[in-house]
mmCIF file of the N, C-alpha and C atoms, coordinates in Angstrom:
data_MODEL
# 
_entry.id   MODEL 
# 
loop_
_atom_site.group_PDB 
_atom_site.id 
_atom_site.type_symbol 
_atom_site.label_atom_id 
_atom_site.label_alt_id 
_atom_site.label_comp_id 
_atom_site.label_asym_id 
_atom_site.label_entity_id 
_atom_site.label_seq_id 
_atom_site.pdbx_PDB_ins_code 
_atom_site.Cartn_x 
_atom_site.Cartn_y 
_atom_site.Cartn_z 
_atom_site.occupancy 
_atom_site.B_iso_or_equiv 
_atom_site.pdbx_formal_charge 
_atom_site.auth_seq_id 
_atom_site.auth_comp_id 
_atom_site.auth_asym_id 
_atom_site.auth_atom_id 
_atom_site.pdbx_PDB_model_num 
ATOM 1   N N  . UNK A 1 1  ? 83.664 -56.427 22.976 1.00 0.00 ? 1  UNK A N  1 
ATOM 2   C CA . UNK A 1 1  ? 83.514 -55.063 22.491 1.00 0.00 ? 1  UNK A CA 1 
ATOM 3   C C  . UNK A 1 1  ? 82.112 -54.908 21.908 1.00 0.00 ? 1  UNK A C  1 
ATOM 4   N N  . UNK A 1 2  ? 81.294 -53.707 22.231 1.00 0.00 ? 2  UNK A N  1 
ATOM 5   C CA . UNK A 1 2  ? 80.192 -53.199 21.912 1.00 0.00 ? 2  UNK A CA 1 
ATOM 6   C C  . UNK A 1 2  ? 80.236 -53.299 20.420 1.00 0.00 ? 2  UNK A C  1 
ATOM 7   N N  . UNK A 1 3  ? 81.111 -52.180 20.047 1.00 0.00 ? 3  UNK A N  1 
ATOM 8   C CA . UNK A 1 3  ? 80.686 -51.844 18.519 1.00 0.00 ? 3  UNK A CA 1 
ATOM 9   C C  . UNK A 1 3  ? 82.235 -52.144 17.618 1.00 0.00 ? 3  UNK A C  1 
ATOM 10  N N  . UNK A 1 4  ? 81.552 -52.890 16.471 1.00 0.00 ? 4  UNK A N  1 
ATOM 11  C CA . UNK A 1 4  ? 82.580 -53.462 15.545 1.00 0.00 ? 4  UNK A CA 1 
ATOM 12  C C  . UNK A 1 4  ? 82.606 -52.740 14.045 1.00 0.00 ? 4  UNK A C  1 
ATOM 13  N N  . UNK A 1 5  ? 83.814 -52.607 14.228 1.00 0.00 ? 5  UNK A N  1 
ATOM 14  C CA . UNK A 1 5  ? 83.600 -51.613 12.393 1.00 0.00 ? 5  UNK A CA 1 
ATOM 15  C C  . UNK A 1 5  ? 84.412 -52.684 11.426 1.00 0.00 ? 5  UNK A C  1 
ATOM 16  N N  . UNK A 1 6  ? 83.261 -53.538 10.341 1.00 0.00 ? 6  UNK A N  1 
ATOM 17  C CA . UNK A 1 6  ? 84.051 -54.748 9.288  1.00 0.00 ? 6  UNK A CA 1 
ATOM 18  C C  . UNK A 1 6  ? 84.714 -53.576 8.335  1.00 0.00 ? 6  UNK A C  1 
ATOM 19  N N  . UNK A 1 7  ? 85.537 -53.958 8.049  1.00 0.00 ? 7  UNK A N  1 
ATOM 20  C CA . UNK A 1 7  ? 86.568 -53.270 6.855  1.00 0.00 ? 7  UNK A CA 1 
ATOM 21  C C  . UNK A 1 7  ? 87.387 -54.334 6.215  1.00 0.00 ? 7  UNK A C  1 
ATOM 22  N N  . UNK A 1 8  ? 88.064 -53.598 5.272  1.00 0.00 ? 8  UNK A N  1 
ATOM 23  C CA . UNK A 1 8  ? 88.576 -54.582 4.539  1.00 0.00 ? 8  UNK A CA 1 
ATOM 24  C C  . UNK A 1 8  ? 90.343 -53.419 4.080  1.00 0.00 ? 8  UNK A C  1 
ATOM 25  N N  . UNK A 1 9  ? 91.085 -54.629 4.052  1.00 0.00 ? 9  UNK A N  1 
ATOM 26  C CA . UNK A 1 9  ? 92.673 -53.491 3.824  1.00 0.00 ? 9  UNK A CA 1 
ATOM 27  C C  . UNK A 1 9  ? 92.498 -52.772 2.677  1.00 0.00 ? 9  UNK A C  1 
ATOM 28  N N  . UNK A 1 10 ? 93.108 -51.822 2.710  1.00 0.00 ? 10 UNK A N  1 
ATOM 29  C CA . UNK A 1 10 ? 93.015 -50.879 1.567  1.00 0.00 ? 10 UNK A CA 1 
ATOM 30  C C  . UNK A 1 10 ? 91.764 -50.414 0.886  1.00 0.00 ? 10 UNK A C  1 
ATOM 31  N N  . UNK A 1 11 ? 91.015 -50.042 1.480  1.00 0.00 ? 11 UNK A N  1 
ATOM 32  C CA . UNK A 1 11 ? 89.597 -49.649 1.201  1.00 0.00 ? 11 UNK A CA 1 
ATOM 33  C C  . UNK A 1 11 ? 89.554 -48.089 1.624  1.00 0.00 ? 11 UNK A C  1 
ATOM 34  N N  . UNK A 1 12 ? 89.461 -47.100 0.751  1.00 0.00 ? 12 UNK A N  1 
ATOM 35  C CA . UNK A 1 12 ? 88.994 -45.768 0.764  1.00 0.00 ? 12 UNK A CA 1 
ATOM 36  C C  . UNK A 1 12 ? 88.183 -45.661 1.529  1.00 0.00 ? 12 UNK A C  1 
ATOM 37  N N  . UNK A 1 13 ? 87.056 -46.734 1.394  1.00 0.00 ? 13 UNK A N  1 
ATOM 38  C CA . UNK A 1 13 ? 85.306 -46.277 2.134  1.00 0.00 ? 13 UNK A CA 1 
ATOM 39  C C  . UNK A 1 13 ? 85.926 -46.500 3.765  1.00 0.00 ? 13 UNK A C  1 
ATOM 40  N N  . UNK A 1 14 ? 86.457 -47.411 3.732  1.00 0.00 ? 14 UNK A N  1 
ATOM 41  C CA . UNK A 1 14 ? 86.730 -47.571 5.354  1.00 0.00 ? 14 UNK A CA 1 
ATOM 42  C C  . UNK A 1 14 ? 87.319 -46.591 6.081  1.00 0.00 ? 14 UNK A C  1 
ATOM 43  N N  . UNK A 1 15 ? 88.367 -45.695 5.603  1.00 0.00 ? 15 UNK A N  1 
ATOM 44  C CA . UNK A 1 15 ? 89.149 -45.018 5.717  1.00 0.00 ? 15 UNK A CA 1 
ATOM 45  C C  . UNK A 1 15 ? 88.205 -43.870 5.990  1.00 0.00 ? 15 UNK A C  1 
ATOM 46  N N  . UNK A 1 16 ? 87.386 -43.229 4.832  1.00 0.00 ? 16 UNK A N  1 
ATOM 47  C CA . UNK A 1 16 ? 86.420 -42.373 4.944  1.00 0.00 ? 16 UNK A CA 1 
ATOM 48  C C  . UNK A 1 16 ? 85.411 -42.667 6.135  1.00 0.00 ? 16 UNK A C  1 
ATOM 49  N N  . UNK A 1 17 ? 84.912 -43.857 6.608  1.00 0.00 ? 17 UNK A N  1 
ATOM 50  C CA . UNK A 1 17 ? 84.263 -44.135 7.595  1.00 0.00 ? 17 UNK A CA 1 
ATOM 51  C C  . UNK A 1 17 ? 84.835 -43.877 8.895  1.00 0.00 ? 17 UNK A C  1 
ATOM 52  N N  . UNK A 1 18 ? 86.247 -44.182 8.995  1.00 0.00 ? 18 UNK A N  1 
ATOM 53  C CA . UNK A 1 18 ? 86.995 -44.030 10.560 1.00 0.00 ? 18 UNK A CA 1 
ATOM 54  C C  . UNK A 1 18 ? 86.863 -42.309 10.601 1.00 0.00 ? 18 UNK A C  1 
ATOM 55  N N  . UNK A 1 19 ? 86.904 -41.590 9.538  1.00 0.00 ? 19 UNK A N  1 
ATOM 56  C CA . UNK A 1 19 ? 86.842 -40.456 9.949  1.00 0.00 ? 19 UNK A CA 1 
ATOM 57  C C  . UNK A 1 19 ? 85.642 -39.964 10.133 1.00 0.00 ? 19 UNK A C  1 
ATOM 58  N N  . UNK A 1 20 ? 84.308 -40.141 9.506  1.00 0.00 ? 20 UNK A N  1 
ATOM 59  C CA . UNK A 1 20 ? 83.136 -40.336 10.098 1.00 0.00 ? 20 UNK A CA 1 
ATOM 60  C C  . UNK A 1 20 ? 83.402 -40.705 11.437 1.00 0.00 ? 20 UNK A C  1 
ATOM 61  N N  . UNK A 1 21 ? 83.560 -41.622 11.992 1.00 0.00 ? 21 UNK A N  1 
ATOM 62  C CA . UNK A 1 21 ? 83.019 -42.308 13.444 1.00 0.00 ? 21 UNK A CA 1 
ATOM 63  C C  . UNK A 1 21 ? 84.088 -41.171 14.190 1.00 0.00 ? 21 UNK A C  1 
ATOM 64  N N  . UNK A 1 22 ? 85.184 -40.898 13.945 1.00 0.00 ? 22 UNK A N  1 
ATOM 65  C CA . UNK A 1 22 ? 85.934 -39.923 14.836 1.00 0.00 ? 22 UNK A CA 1 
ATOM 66  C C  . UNK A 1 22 ? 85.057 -38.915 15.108 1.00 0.00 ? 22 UNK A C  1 
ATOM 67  N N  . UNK A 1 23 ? 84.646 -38.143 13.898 1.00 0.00 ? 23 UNK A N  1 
ATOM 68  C CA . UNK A 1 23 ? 83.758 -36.557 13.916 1.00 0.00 ? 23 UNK A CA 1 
ATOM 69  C C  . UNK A 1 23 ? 82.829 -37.258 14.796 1.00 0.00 ? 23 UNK A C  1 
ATOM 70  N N  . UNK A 1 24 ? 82.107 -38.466 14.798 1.00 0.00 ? 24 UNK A N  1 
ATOM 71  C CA . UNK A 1 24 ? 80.893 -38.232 15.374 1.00 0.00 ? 24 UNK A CA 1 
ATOM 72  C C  . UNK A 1 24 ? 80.926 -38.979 16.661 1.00 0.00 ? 24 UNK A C  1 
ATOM 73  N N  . UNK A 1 25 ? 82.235 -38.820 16.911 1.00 0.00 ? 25 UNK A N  1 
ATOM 74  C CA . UNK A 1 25 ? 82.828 -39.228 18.546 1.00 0.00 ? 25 UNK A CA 1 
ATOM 75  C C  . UNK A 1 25 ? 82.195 -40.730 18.986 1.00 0.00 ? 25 UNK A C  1 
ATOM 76  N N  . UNK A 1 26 ? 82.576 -41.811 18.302 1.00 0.00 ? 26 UNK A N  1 
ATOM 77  C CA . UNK A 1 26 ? 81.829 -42.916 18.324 1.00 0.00 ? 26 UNK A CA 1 
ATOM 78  C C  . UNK A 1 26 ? 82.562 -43.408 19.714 1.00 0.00 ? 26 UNK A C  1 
ATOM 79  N N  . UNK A 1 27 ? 82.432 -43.973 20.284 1.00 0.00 ? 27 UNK A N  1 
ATOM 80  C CA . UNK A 1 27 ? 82.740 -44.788 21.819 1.00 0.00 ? 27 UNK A CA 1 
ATOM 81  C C  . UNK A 1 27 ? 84.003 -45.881 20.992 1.00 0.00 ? 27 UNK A C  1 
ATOM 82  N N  . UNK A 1 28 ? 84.749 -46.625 22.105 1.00 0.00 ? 28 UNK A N  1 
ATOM 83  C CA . UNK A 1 28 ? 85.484 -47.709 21.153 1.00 0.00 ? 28 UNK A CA 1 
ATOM 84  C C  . UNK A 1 28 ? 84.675 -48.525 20.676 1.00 0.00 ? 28 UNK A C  1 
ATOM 85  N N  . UNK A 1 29 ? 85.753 -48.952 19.996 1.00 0.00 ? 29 UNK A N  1 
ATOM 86  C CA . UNK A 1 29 ? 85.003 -49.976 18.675 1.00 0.00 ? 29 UNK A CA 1 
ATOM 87  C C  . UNK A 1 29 ? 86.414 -50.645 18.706 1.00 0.00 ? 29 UNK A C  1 
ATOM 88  N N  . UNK A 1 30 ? 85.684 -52.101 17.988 1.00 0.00 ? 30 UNK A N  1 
ATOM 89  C CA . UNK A 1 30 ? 87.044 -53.370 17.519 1.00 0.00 ? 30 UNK A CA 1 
ATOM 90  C C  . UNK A 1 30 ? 87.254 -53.088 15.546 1.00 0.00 ? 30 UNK A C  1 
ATOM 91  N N  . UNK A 1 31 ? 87.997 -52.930 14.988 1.00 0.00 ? 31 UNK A N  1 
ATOM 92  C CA . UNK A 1 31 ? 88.240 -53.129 13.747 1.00 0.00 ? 31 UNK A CA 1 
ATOM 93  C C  . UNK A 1 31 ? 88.255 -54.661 13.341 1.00 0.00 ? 31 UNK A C  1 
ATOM 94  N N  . UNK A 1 32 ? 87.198 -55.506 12.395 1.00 0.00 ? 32 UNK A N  1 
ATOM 95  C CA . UNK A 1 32 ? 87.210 -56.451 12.319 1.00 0.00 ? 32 UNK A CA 1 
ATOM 96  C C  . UNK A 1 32 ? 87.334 -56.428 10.594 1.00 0.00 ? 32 UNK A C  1 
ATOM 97  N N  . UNK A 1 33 ? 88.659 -57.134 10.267 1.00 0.00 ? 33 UNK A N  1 
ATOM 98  C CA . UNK A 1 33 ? 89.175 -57.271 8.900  1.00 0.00 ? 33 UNK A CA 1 
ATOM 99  C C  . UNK A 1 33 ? 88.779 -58.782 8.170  1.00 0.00 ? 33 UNK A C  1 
ATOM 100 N N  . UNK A 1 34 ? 88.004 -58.207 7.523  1.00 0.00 ? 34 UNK A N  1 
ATOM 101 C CA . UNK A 1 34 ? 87.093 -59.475 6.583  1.00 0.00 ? 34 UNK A CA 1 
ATOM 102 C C  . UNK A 1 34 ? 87.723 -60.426 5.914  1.00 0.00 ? 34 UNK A C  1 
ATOM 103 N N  . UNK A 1 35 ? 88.572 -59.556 5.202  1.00 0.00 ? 35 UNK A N  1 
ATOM 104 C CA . UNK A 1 35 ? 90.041 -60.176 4.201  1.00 0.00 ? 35 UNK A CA 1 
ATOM 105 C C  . UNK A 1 35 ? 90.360 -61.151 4.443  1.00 0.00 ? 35 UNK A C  1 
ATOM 106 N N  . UNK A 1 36 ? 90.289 -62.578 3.905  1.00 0.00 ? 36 UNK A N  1 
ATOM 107 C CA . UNK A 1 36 ? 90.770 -64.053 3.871  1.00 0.00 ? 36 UNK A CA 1 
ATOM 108 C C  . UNK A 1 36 ? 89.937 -65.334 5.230  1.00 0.00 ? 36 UNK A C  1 
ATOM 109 N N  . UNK A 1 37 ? 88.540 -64.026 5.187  1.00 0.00 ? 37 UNK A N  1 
ATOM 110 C CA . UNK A 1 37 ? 87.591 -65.111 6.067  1.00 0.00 ? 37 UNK A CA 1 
ATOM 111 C C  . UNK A 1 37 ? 86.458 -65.086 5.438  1.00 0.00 ? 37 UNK A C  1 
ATOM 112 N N  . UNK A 1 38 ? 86.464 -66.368 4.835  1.00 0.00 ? 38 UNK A N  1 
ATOM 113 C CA . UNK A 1 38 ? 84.873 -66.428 3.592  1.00 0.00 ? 38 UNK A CA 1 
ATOM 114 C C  . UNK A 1 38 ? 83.805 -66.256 3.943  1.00 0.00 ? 38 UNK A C  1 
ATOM 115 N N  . UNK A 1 39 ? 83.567 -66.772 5.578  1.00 0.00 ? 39 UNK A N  1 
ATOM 116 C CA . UNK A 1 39 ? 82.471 -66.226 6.453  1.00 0.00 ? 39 UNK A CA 1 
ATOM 117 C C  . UNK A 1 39 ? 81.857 -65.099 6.066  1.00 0.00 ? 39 UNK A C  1 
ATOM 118 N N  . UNK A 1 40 ? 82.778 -64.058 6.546  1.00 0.00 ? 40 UNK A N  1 
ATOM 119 C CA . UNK A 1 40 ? 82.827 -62.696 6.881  1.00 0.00 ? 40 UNK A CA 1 
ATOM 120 C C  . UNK A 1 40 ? 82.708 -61.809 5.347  1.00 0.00 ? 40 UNK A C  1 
ATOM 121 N N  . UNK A 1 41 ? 83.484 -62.196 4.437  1.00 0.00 ? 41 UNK A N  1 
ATOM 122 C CA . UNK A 1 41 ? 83.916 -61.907 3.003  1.00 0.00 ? 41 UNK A CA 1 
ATOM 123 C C  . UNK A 1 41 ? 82.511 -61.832 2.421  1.00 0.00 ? 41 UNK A C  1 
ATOM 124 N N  . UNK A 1 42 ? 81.890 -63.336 2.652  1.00 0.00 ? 42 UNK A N  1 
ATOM 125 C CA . UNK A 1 42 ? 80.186 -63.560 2.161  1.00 0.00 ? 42 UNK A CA 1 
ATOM 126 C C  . UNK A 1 42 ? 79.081 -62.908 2.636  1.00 0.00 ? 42 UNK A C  1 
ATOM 127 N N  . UNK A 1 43 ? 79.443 -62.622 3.510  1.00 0.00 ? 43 UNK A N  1 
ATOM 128 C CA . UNK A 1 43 ? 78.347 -61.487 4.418  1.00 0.00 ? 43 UNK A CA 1 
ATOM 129 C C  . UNK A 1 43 ? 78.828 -59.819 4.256  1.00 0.00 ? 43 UNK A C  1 
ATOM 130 N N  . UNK A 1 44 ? 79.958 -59.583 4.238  1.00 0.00 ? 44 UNK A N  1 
ATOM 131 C CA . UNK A 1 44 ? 79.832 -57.969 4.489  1.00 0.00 ? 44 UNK A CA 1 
ATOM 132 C C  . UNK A 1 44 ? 81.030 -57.879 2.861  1.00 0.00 ? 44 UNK A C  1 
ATOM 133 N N  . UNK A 1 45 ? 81.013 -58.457 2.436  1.00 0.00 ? 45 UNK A N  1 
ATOM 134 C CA . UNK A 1 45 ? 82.176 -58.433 0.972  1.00 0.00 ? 45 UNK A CA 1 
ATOM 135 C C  . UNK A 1 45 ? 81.757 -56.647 0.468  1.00 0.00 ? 45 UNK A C  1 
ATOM 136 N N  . UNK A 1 46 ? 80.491 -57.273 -0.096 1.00 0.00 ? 46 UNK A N  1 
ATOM 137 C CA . UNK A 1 46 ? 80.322 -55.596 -0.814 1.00 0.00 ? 46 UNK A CA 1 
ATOM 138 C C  . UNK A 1 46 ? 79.318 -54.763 -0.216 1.00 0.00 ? 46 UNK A C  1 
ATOM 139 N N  . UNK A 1 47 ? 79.403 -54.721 1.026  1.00 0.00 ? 47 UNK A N  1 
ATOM 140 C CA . UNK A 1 47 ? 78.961 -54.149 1.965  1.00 0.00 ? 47 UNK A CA 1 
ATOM 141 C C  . UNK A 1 47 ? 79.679 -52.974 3.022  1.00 0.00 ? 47 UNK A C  1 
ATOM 142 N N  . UNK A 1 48 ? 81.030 -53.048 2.883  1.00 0.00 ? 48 UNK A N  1 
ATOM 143 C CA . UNK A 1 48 ? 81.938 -52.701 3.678  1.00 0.00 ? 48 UNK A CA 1 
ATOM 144 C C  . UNK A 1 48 ? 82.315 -51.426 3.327  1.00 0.00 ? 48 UNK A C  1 
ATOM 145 N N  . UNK A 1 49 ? 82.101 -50.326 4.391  1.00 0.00 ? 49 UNK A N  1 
ATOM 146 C CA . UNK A 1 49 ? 82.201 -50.475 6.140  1.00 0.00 ? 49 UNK A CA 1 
ATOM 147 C C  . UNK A 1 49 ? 81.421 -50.852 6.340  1.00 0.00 ? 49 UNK A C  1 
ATOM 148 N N  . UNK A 1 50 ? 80.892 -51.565 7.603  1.00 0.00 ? 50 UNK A N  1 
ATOM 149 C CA . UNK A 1 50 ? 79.512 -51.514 8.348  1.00 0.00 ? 50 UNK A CA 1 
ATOM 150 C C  . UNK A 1 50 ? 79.648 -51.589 9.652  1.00 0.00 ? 50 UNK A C  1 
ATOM 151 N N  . UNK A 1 51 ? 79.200 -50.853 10.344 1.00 0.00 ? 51 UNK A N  1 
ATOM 152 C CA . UNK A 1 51 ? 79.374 -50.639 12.128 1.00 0.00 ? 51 UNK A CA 1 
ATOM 153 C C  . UNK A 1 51 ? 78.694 -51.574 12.866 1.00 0.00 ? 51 UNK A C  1 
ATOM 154 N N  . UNK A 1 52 ? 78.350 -51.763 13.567 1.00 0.00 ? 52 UNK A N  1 
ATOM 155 C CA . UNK A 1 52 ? 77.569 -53.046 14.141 1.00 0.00 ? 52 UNK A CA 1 
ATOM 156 C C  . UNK A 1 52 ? 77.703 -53.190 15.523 1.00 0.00 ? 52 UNK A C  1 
ATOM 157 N N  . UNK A 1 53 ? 76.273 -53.003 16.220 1.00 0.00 ? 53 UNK A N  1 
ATOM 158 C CA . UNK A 1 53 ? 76.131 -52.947 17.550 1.00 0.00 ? 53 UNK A CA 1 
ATOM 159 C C  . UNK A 1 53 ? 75.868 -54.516 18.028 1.00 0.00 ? 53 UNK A C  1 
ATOM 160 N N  . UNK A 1 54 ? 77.028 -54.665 18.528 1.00 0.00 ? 54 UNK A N  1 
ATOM 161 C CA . UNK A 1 54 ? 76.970 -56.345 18.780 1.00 0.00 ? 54 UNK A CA 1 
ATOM 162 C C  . UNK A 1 54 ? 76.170 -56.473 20.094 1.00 0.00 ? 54 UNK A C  1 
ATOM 163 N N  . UNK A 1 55 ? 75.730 -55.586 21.120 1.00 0.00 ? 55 UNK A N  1 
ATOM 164 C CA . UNK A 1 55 ? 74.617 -55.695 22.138 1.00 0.00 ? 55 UNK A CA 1 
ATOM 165 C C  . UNK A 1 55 ? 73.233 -56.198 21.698 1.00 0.00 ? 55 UNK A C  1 
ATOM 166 N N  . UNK A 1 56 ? 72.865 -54.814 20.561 1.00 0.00 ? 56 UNK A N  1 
ATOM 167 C CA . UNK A 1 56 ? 71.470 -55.186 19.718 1.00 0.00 ? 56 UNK A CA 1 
ATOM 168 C C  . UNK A 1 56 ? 71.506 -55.562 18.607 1.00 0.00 ? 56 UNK A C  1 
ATOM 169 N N  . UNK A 1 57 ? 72.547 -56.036 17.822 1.00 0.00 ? 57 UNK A N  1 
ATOM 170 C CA . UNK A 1 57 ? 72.360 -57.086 16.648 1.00 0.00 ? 57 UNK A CA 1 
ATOM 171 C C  . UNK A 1 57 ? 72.080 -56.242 15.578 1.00 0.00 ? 57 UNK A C  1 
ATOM 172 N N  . UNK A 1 58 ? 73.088 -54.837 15.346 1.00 0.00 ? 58 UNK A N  1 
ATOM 173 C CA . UNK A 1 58 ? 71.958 -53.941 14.571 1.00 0.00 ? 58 UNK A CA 1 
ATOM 174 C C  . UNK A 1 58 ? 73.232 -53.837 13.800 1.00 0.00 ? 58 UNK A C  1 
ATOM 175 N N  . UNK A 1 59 ? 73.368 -53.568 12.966 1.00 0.00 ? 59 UNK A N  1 
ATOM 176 C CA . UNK A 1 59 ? 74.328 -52.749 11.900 1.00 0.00 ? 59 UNK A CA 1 
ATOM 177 C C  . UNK A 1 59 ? 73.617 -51.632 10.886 1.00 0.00 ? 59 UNK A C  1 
ATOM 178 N N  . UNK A 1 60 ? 74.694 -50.825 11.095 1.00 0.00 ? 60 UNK A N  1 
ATOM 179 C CA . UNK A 1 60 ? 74.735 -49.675 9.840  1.00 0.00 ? 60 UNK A CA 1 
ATOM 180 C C  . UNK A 1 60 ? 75.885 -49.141 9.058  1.00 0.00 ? 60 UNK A C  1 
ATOM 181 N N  . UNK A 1 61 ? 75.136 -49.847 7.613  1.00 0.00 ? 61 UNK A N  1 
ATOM 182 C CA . UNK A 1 61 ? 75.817 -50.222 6.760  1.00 0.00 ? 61 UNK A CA 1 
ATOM 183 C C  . UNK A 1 61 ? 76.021 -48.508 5.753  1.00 0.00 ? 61 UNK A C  1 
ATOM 184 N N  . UNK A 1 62 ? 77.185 -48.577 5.238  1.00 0.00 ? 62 UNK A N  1 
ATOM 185 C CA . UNK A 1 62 ? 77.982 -47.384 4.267  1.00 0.00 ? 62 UNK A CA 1 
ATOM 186 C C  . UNK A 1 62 ? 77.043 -47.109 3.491  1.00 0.00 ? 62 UNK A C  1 
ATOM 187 N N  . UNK A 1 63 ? 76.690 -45.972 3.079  1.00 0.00 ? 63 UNK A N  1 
ATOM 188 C CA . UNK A 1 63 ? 76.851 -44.581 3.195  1.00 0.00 ? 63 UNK A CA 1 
ATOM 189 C C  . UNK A 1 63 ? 76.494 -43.744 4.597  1.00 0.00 ? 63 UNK A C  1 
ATOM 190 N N  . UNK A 1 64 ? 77.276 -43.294 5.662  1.00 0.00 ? 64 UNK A N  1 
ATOM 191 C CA . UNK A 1 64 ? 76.480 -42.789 6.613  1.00 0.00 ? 64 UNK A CA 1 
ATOM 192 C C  . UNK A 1 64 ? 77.502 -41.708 6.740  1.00 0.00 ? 64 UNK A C  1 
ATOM 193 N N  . UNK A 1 65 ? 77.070 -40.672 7.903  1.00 0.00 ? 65 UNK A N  1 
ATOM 194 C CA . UNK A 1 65 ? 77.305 -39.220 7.831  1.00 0.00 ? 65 UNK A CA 1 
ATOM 195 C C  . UNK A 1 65 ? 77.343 -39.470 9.333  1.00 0.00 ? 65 UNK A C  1 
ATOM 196 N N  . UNK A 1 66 ? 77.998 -38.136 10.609 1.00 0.00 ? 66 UNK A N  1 
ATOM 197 C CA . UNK A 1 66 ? 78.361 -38.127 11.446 1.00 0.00 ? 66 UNK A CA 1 
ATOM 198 C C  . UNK A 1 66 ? 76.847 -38.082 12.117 1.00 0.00 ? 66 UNK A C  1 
ATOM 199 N N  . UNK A 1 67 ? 75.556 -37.229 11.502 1.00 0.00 ? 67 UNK A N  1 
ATOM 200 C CA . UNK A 1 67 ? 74.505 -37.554 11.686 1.00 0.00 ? 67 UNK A CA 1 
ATOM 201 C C  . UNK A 1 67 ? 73.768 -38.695 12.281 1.00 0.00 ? 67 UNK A C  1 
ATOM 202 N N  . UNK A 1 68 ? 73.752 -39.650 10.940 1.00 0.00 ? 68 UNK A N  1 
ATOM 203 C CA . UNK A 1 68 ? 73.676 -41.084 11.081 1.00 0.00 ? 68 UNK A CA 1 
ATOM 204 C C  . UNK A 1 68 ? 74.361 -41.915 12.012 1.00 0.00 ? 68 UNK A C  1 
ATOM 205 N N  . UNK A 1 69 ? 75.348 -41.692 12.358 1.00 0.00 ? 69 UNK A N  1 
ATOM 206 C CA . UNK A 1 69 ? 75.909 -42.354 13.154 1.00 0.00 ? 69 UNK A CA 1 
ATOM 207 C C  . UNK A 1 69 ? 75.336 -42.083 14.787 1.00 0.00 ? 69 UNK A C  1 
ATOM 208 N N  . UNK A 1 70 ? 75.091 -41.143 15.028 1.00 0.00 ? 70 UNK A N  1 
ATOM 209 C CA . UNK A 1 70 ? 74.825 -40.825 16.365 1.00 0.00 ? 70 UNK A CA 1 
ATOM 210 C C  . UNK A 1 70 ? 73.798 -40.843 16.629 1.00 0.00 ? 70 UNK A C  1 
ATOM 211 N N  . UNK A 1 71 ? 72.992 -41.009 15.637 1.00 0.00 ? 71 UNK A N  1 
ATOM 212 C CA . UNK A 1 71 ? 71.209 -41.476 15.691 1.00 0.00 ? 71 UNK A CA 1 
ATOM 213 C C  . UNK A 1 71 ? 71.712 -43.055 15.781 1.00 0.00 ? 71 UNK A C  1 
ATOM 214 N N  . UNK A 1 72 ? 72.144 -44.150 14.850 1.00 0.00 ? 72 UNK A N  1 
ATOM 215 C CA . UNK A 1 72 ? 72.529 -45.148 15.443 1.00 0.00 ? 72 UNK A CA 1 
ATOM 216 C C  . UNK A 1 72 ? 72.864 -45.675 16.767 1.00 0.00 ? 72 UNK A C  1 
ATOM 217 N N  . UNK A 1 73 ? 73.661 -44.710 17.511 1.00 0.00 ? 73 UNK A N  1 
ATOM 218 C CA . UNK A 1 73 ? 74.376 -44.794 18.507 1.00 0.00 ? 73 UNK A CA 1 
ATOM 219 C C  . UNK A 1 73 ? 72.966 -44.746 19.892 1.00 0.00 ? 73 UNK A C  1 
ATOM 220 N N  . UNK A 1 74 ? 72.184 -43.496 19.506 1.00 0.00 ? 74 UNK A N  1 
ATOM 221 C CA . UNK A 1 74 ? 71.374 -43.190 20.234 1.00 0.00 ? 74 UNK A CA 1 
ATOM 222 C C  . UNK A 1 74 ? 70.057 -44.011 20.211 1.00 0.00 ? 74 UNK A C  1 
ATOM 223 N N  . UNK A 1 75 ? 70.181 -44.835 19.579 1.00 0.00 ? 75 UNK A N  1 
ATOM 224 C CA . UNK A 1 75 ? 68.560 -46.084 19.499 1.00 0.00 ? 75 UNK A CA 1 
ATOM 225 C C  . UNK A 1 75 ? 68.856 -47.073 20.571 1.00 0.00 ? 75 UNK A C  1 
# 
């Protein structure tokens, strides 16, 4: 999968983000849940949401707007 959205369970911001990426008609994406992988926990812990174009190695990280997202999308 192209684009990965890290979240974490029960997180408002994430929640607020899926509806971001809906409005701004994001392509699929994998939901990748951080929760009980220290890896992942250590890298995106207080970072989360963050979208992440696993083609170009790019992420964009929370606060973003349907705006932002589709300028992401479009680089």
């Amino acid at each position: 999968m192209r684009y990965l959205l890290y979240q974490r369970d029960d997180c408002p911001l994430c929640d607020a983000a899926l509806d971001v990426l809906a409005s701004a008609r994001t392509p699929e994406f994998e939901s990748v849940w951080i929760d009980g992988d220290a890896e992942l926990e250590a890298r995106y812990g207080a970072r989360v949401p963050v979208l992440r174009d696993a083609d170009r190695g790019v992420e964009l990280g929370w606060p973003f707007d349907a705006e932002a997202v589709r300028a992401f999308l479009a680089r």
